[in-house]
Legacy VTK file of the C-alpha trace (Angstrom):
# vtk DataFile Version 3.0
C-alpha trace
ASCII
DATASET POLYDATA
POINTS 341 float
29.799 -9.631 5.488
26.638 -8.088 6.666
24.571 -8.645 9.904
20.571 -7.042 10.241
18.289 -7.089 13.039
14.301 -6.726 13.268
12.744 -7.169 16.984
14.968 -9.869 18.823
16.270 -11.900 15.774
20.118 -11.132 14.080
20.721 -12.199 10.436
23.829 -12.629 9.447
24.795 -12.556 5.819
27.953 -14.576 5.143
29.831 -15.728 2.036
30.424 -19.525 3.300
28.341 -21.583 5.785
31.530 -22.462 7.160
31.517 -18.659 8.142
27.562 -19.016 8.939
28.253 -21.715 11.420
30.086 -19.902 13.787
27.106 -18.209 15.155
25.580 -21.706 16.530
25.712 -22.712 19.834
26.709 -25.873 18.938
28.343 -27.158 22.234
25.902 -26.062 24.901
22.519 -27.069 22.998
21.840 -30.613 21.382
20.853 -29.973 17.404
19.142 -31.609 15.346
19.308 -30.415 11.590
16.545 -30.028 9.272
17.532 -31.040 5.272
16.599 -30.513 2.598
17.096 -33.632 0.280
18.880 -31.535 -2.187
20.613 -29.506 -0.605
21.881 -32.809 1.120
23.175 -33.725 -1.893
25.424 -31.103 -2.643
26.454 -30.342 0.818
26.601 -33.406 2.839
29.750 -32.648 4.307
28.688 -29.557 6.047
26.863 -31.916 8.335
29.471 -34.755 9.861
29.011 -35.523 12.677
26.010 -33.614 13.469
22.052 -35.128 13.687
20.095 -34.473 10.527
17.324 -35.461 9.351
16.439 -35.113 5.502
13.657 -33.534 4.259
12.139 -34.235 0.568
12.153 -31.157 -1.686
8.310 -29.819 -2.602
5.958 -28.090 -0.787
4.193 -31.589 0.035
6.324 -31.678 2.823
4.364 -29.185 4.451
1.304 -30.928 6.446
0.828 -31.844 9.662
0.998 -35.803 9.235
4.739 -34.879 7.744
5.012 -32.859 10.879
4.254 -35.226 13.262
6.473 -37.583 11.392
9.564 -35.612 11.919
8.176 -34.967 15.645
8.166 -38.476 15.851
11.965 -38.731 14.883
13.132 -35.860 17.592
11.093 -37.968 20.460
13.782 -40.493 19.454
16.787 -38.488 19.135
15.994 -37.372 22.554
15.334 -33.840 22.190
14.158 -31.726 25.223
12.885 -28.095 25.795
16.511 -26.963 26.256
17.310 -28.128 22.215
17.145 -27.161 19.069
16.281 -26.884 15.711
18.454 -25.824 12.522
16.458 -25.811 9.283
18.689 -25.814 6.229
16.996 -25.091 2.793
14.231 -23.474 1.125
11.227 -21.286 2.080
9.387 -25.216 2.607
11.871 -26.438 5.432
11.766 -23.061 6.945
8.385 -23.154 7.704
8.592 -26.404 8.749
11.247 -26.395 10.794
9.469 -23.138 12.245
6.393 -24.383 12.819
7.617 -28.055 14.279
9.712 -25.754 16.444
7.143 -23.380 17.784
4.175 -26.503 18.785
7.167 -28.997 19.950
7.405 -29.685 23.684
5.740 -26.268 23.566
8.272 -24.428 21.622
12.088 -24.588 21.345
14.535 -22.333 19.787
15.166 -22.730 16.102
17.403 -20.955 13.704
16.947 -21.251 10.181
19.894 -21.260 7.360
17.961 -20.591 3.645
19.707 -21.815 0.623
17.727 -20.417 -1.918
17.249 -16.609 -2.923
13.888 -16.381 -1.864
14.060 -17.715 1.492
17.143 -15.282 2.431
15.276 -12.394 1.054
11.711 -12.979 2.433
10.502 -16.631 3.469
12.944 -17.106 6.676
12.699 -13.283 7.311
9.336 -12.603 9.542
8.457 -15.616 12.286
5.227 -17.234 10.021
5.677 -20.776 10.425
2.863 -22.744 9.020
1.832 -25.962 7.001
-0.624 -26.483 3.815
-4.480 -28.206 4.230
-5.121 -30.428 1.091
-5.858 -27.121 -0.989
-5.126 -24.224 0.620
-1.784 -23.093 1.341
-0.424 -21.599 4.518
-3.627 -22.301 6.654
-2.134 -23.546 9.753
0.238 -22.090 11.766
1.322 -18.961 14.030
4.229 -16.403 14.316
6.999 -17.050 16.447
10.554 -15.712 15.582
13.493 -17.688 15.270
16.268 -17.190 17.176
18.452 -16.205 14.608
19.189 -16.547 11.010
22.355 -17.725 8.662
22.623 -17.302 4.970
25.394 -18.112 3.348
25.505 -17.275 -0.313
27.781 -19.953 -1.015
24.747 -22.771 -1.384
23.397 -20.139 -4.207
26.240 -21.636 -6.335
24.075 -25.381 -6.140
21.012 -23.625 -6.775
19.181 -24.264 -10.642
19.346 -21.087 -12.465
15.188 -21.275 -12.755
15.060 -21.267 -8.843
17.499 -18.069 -8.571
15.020 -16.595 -11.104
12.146 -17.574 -9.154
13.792 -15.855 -6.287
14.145 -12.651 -7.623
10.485 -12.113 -7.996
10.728 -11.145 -3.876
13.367 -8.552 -4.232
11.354 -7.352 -6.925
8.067 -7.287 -4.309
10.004 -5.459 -2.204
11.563 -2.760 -4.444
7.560 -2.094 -6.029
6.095 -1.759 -2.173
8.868 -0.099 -0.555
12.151 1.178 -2.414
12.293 2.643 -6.198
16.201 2.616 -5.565
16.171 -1.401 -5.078
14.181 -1.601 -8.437
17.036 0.486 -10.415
19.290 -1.544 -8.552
17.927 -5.087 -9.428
17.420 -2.918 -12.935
21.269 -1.867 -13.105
22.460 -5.186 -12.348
20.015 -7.950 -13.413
22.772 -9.485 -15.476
25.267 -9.177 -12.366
22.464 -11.010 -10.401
22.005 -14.090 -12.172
25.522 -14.748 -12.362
25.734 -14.791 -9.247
28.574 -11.745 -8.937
29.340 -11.938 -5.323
29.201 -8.615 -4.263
26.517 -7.972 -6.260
24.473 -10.728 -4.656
25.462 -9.831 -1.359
24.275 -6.128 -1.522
21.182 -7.864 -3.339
19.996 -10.319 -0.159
21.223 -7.012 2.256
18.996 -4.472 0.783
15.499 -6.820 0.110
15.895 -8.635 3.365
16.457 -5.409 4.992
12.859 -3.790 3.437
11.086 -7.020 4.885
12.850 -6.718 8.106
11.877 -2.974 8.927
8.153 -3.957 7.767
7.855 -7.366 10.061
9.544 -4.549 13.122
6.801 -2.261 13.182
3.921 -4.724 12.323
5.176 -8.179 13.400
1.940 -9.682 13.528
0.166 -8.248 10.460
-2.141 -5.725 11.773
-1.305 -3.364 8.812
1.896 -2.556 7.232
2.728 -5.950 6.794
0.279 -6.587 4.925
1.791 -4.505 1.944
4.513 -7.650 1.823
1.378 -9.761 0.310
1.736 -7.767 -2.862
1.156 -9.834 -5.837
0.277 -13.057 -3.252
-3.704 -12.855 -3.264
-3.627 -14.394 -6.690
-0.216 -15.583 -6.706
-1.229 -18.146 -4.294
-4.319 -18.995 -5.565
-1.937 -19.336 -9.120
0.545 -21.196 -7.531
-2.088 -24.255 -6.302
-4.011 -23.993 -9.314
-1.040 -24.181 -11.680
1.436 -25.992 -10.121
4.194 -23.796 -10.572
6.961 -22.287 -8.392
6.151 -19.625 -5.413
7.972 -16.748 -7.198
6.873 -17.736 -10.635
2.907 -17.280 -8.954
3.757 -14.177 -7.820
5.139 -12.926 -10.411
1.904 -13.617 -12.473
-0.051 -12.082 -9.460
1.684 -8.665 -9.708
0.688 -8.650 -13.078
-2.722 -9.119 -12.082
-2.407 -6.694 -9.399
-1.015 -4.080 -11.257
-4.080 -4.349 -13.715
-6.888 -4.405 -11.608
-4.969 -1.422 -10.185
-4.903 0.048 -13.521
-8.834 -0.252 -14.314
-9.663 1.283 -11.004
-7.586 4.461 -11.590
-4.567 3.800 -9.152
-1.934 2.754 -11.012
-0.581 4.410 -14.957
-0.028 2.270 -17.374
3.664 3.317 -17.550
4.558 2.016 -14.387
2.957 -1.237 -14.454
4.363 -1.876 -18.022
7.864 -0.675 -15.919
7.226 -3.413 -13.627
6.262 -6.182 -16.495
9.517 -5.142 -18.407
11.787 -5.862 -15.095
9.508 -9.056 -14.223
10.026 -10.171 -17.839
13.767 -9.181 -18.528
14.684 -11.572 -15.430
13.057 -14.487 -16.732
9.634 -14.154 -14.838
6.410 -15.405 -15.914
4.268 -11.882 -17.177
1.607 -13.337 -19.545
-2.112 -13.854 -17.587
-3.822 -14.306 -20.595
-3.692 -17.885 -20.091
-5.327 -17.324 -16.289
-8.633 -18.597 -15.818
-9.813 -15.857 -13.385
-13.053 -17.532 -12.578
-11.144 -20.138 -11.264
-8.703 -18.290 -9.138
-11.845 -16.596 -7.499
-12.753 -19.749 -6.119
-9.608 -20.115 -4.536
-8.924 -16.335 -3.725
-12.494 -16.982 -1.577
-10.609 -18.590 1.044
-7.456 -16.145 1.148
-6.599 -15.496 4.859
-6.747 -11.742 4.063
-10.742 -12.434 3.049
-13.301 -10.157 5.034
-16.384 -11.518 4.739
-17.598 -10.201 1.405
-14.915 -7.914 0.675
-10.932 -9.152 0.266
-7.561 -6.937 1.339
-5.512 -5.917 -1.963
-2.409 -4.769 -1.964
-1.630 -2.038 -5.295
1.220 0.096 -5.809
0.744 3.768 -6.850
3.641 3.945 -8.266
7.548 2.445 -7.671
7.981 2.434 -3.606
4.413 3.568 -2.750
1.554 1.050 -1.744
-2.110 0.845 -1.138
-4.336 -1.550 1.337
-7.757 -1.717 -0.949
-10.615 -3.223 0.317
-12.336 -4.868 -2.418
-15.485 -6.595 -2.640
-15.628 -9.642 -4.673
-18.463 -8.370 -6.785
-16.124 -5.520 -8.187
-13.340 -8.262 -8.730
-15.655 -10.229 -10.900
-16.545 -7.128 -12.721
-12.710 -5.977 -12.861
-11.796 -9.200 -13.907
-13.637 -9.008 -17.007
-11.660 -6.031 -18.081
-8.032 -7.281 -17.256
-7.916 -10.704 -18.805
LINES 1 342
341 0 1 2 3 4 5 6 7 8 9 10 11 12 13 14 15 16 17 18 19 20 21 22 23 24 25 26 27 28 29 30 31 32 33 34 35 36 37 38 39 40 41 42 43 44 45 46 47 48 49 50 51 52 53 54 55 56 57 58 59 60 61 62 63 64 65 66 67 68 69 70 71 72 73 74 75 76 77 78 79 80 81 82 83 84 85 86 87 88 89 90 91 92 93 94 95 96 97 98 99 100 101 102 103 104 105 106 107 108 109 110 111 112 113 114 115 116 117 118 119 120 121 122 123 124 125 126 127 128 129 130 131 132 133 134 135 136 137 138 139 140 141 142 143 144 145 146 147 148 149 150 151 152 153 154 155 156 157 158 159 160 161 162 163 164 165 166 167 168 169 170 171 172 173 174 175 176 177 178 179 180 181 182 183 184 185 186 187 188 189 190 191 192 193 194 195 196 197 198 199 200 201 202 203 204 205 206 207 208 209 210 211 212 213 214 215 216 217 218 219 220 221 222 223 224 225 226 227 228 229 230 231 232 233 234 235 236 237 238 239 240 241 242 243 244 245 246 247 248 249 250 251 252 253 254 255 256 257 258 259 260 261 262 263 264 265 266 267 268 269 270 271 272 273 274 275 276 277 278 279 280 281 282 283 284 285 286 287 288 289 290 291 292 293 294 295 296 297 298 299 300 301 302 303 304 305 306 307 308 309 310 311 312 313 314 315 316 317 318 319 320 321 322 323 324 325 326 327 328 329 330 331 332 333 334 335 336 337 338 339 340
């Protein structure tokens, strides 16, 4: 279907895995395949013959004791520095597999195949391959790119209509920070989306990816520009451990928050962050924060990567496909705060 490139990676965008598949070097490399459980389940017989190991679904996968567990089990499948790793599944294995990958006998390759809508358009996409402390998510890890990437919108068939809608909330990032003609896109064809229309989907992962991949080339390690991608992710992370709920779901909630701190400091209208609700809202995304304990999110916000001593990186848009890096102390957040919730 489609194939993209950003620095040395290639992403191919295929209707089938069976199409996907192609692109491995299967015969010259031993494999071992990362799981997920669910996708397992569903799928199983994309996988005879080959090595897998199964991963549980949830992001408590994602710790270094799991790590080391799964190291554990590629000591004894006999892996070597001349192997490698195929994670299969959501954004969770694909940082796994990433990050086992990268501190494994030093590094080996890696591709990854996503499953789910968010990891095609933005959690495989990018080389940040990390695991979770106890409360903080993300905290441990590095960049290293895989060698390539396979999605295959066939496994979106599997996939629970509340995680395609969880999804979408990254296309959405993308179209606020970088393209007003993916938001009337996603706007056009919402309905199209979540049906899964095959075309429609296609020209869906093609366009977001594509935004994250021409970001991650020019600032691969996130000295600026990439930065913009965390739109809607300073709270949205802090929401998603506090809460409990689904990555997308949090970050839908934090571009609402985003948008209207934005607001009360004079960089956003009101028009365009209600135009951003409505889309949020119309595809089944969580919009209302007046349930948000912001006192508590502080707490956790305090130990965001993107914190500066005193003063924290926000990411606002100034309107559909423009962005802003604000630095903002955490005594005007407080005070903001006040006024948005």
């Amino acid at each position: 279907m489609e194939k993209l490139n950003y620095l040395d990676v290639t992403i191919h965008i295929e209707s089938s895995y069976q199409n996907a598949v192609k692109w491995l070097d299967l015969e010259e490399r031993q494999t071992v395949f990362l799981v997920d459980d669910n996708v397992f389940t569903f799928w199983s017989h994309l996988f005879e013959n080959q090595k897998v190991i199964l991963i549980p679904s949830g992001e408590a996968q994602k710790s270094l004791s799991f790590a080391e567990v799964i190291i554990e089990q590629l000591i004894d499948h006999g892996l070597d520095r001349h192997s490698q790793l195929v994670g299969v599944g959501g954004g969770v294995v694909c940082d796994l597999t990433g990050f086992i990958a990268s501190v494994f006998m030093r590094g080996i390759r890696f591709t990854l195949v996503p499953t789910t809508l968010l990891s095609m358009t933005d959690a495989a996409i990018g080389g940040k391959n990390g695991v979770n402390t106890q409360q903080y998510k993300n905290m441990i890890g590095l960049i290293n790119q895989p060698w390539m990437i396979l999605c295959a919108t066939s496994f979106l068939s599997t996939l629970p209509k509340d995680e395609l809608i969880n999804g979408l909330a990254e296309s959405i990032k993308h179209a606020c920070i970088q393209s007003a003609a993916l938001f009337n896109f996603i706007e056009a064809n919402l309905t199209k989306i979540l049906s899964l229309e095959e075309e429609v989907i296609g020209e869906l992962i093609q366009k977001s990816a594509n935004i994250k991949c021409e970001i991650v080339e020019k600032d691969p390690t996130e000295k600026h520009l990439r930065k913009t991608l965390n739109y809607g992710h300073t709270f949205g992370h802090a929401i998603e451990k506090a809460y409990k709920i689904p990555h997308g779901k949090a970050i839908s909630l934090g571009m609402i928050i985003a948008n209207s701190i934005a607001c009360q400091r004079n960089q956003l209208t009101q028009q365009t962050s209600d135009k951003v609700c409505n889309l949020l809202s119309a595809a089944g995304l969580p919009v209302d924060i007046s349930v948000i304990d912001m006192e508590k999110l502080t707490r956790y916000v305090k130990k965001d990567k993107k914190k500066k001593g005193d003063t924290l990186d926000m990411i606002f848009i100034e309107e559909i496909g423009k962005i802003s890096i604000n630095s903002v102390s955490f005594e005007e957040l407080l005070a903001l705060e006040k006024e948005v919730i």
